[in-house]
N, C-alpha and C positions, 0 to 999 in steps of 0.2 A: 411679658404680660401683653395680652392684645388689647386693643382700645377702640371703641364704640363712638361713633356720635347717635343722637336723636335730635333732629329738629320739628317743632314743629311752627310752619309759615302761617302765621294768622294775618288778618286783616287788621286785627288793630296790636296785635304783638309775636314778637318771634322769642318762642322757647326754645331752649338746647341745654340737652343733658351730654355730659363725654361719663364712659364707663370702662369697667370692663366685663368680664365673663359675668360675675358676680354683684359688682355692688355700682350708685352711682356715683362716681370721683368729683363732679363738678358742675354748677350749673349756671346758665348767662340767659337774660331776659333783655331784647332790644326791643325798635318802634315795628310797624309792618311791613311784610313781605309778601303780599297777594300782589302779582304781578298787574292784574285789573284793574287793582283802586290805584298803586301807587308808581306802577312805572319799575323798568329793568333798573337803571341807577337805583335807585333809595331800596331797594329789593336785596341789589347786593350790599349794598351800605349794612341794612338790617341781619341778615346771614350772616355775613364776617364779622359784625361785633357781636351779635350772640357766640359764636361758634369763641371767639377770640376770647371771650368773658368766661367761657367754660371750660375754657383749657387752661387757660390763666389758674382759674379757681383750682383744678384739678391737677397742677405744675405738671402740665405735658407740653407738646407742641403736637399745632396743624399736623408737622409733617408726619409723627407718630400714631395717625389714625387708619387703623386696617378697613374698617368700613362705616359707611354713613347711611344712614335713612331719613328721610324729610317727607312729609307729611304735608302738602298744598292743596287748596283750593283747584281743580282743573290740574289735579298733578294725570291725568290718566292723557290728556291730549299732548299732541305730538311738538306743539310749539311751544307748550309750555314745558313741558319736560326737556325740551332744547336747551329752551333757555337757563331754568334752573341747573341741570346738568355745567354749563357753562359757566356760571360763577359758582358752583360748590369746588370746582376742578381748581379754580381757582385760589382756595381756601384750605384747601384738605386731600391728605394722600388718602390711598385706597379705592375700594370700590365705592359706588354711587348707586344709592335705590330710592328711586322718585314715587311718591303713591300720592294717592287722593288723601284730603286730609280726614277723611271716615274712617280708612283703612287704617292707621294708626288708632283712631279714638277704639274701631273695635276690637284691635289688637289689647290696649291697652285695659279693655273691661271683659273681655272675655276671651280673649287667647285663640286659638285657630277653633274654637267650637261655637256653637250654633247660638244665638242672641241676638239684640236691638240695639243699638244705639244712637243717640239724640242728641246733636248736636246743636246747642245756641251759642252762638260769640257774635263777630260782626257779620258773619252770618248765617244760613242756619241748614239743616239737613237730617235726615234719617235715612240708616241703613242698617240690612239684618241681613242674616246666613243661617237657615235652616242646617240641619243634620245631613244633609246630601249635598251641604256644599252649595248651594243654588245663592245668592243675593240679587238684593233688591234694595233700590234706593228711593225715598220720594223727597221732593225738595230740592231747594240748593240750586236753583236755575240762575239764581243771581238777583242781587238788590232790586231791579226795574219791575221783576214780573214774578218774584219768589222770593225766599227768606225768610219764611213768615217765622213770627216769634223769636228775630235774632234782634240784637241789640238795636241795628239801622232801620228794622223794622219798626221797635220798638219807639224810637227818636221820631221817625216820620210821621207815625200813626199818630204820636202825641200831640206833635205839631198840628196834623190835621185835626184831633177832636179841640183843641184849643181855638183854632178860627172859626170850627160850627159852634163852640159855644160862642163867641165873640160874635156871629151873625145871628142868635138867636138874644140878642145884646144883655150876655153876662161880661161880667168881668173877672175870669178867670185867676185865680193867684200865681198859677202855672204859669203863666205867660212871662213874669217878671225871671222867675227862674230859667226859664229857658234864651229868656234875651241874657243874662249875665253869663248863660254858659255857652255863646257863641260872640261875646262883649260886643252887643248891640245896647244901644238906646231906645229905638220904637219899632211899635209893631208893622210897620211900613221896613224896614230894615229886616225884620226879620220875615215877610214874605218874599222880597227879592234874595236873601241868601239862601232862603228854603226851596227857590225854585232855580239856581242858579245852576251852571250846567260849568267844570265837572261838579257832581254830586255834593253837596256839604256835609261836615264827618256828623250825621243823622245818630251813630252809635256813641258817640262824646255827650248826646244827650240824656245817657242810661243812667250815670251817677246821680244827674236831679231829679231823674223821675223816680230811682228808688228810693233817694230823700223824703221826695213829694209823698209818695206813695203809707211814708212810715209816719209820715206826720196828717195821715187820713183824707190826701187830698182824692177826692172823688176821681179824677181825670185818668191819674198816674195809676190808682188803684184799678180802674175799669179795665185799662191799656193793658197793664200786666197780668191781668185774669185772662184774659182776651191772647195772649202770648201764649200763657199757660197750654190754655185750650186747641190754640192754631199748633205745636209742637204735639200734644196727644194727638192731632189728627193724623200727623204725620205717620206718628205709632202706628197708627190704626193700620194705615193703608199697607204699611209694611206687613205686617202681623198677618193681615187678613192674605196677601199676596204669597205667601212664604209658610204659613204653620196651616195646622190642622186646626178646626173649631173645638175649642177647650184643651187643645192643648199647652202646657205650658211654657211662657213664655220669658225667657231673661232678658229684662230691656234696664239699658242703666242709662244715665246721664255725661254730658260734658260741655266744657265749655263758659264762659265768664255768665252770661246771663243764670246758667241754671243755678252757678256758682255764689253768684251774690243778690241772688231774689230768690227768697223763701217763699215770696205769694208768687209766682212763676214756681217754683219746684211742686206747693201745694197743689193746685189747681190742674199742674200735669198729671201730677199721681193720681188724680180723685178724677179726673174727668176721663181717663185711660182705664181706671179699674172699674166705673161706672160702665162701660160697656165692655171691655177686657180683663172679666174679673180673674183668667188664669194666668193673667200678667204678673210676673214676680220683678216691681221697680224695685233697682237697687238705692237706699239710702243716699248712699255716696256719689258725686260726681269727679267723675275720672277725670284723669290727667292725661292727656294722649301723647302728649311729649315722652312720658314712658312707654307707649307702645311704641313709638318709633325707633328708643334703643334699643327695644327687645325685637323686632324685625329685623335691626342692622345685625342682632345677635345670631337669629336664625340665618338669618343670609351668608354669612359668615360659616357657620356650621354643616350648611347646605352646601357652600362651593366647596370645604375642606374636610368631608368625613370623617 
């Protein structure tokens, strides 16, 4: 029997699936592995115990694995692929195939043919592939200067309409929420950790704003409409770069935000088919962690006819 991994390196979690030809055997869920936010140590920390959790599950060993595909943020540049290369080798027999982490999500909704997919987690991206094979990507430059409508996005932005309301002197409810989910006391506390340099985990503050959000709080409701709409733009640019005018288009979803905000998934759908009404969204938000073992599959099939 030959045996598969899939990983995929998120920012705020590392998935992995081990398979084989057919079905999947095992799966393990650790902390993150974007080598930007978190650094090579805690990178491999987070790889080897997903990979170790899923082999566990699936009673194989590391050594027993023919080929692996992982799925990263910056997987297409040359240092980061070093790197990762560098501790899978050390985790895992077989071959090694490093991709961007889009490449798995579009693997994983639409297989080697032509479609969109929108990615929101902790952070965020759009990429498509016409019928001639051509892609296109918009987004995803990185938390400072892109992201828009990912989860850190999503923390930030909250943060920030929370202190214009505070200078236009409301007293926000959100604010109380948001200081317990970074265990602060005052709003003085929480502008120095909000501007603290490295970065504060901005996407830990998605759980209260979708709380906020169900309990009608104005702030969290505006933000996440607002997310909605910043990912259909995404669409857009994609769509219009890549297809024909009224041609039909398969764009699906993925990712923890789309996953756990229905007023984010509404608001993409409806503000995407408002001006792309030959857009066919899919329902469902994909899992890309499964495209990544079904790449290791093809790769695998590819080097071995």
């Amino acid at each position: 029997m030959n045996l598969f991994v899939g990983i995929d390196g998120g920012g705020s979690k590392t998935s992995c699936v081990v398979g084989n030809e057919t079905s999947i055997l095992g799966s393990g869920i650790s902390g993150p592995s974007n080598l930007v936010r978190v650094g090579e140590q805690r990178t491999r920390e987070a790889i080897a115990a997903a990979i170790n959790q899923a082999c566990t599950a699936a009673g194989v060993n590391p050594s027993q694995i023919q080929r692996t595909c992982i799925g990263v943020a910056g997987g297409a540049r040359q240092e980061t692929e070093k790197i990762v290369r560098r501790i899978l080798s050390g985790v895992v027999a077989g071959e090694i195939e490093i991709v961007g982490d889009m490449v798995i999500a579009m693997e994983a909704a639409w297989g080697s043919g032509p479609g969109v997919v929108v990615i929101a987690g902790t952070g965020s991206i759009a990429y498509g592939r016409n019928a001639a094979g051509q892609t296109v990507r918009a987004g995803g430059w990185g938390f400072a200067i892109s992201d828009e409508g990912s989860a850190h996005w999503i923390g930030r932005t909250v943060i920030a309409a929370i202190m214009r309301a505070c200078d236009e002197g409301q007293q926000p409810a959100l604010l109380n929420s948001m200081m317990r989910a970074w265990h602060l006391e005052t709003r003085e506390q929480m502008i120095m950790a909000a501007n603290a340099t490295p970065a504060p985990d901005f996407a830990g503050l998605l759980p209260p704003t979708l709380s906020a959000a169900e309990s009608e709080d104005p702030i969290a409701h505006d933000v996440l409409a607002q997310a909605g709409a910043e990912l259909a733009t995404l669409a857009k640019i994609v769509i219009a770069r890549l297809f024909r005018q009224n041609e039909e288009v398969r764009v699906a979803m993925s990712g923890g935000v789309f996953r756990n905000a229905a007023l984010v998934r509404r608001v993409f759908y409806n503000n995407l088919r408002l001006t792309c009404a030959h857009a066919l969204v899919s329902a469902d938000v994909v899992d890309a962690v499964t495209g990544a073992l079904e790449l290791a599959r093809k790769g695998a099939k590819a080097a071995n006819p």
